[in-house]
Each structure stands twice: as structure tokens, then as C-alpha cells.
N, C-alpha and C positions, 0 to 999 in steps of 0.2 A: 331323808325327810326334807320336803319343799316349804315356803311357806307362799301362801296365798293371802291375795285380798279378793272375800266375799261380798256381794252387797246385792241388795235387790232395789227394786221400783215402785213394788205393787201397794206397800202399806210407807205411806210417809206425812201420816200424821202425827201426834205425840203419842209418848209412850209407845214409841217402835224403833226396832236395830235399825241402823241403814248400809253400817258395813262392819265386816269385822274381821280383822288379820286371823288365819291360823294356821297350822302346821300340818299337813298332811302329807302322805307318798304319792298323790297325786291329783287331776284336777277334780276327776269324778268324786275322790275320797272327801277332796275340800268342798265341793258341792251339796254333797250331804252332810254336814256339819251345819244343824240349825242351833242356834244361840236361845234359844225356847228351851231346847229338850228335843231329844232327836223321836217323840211320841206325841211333839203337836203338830205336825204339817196337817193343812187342811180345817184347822180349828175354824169356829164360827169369826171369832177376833183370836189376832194373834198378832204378835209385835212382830215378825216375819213373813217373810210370804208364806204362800201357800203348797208348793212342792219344792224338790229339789231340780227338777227343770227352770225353774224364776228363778236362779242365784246365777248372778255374774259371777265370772273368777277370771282375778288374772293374777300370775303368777311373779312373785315379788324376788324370788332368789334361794337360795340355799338356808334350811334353818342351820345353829348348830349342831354339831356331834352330841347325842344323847336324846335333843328333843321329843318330845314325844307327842302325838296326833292330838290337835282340842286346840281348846282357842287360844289366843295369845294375849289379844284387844278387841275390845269391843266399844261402838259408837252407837249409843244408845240415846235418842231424845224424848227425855222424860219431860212433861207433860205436867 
């Protein structure tokens, strides 16, 4: 298990993520990890972007032994 830092561009007014560490096996798997609920991409408003193509990821290091995929932290400006 990797951990990544996610973030995107598209929505950065209040009350939206703008980045958020998490754990997965890889970059694709961290890319699809929206901090919404992984059943709102594409929403009219939504504190994310809008697909899992708009997520930045870069890759922060090794999690530990056990870890398990989902988020770690999240940077949320609430509004």
C-alpha cells in the first residue's frame, strides 16, 4: 500500500477539498478516491472535481504494514 496526495484545480471556492492524502495500491486506485463519496463525480455542485481524470496525484512514499485503501487527511475549506 502507497500513500498519495490527491488534489485538484476545478472547484476552489468554499466549501470544497482541495487536497487530500490517502492510501492506495496505486496511482490509478488513488485517483479514484473522491472525498464526496465515490457516487458523486459529475454532480451539478460538488466540493470535488468532476471526474477521476481532474485529480492530481503524486505519490508521497510507502504507508504502513496493515494500512488499508481510503483516506488518511483531508483539506477541506469550509465556507
Amino acid at each position: 500500500m502507497n500513500l498519495y496526495l490527491i488534489s485538484q484545480r476545478e472547484n476552489t471556492d468554499y466549501d470544497t477539498y482541495d487536497s487530500v492524502v490517502v492510501a492506495a495500491n496505486n496511482e490509478k486506485d488513488a485517483q479514484a478516491i473522491n472525498p464526496n463519496g465515490e457516487d458523486s463525480w459529475g454532480e451539478s455542485y460538488s466540493a470535488w472535481c468532476s471526474s477521476p481524470e481532474r485529480v492530481l496525484v503524486r505519490y508521497l512514499g510507502k504507508a504502513t504494514k496493515g494500512t488499508k485503501q481510503g483516506i488518511i487527511l483531508a483539506s477541506y475549506n469550509a465556507g
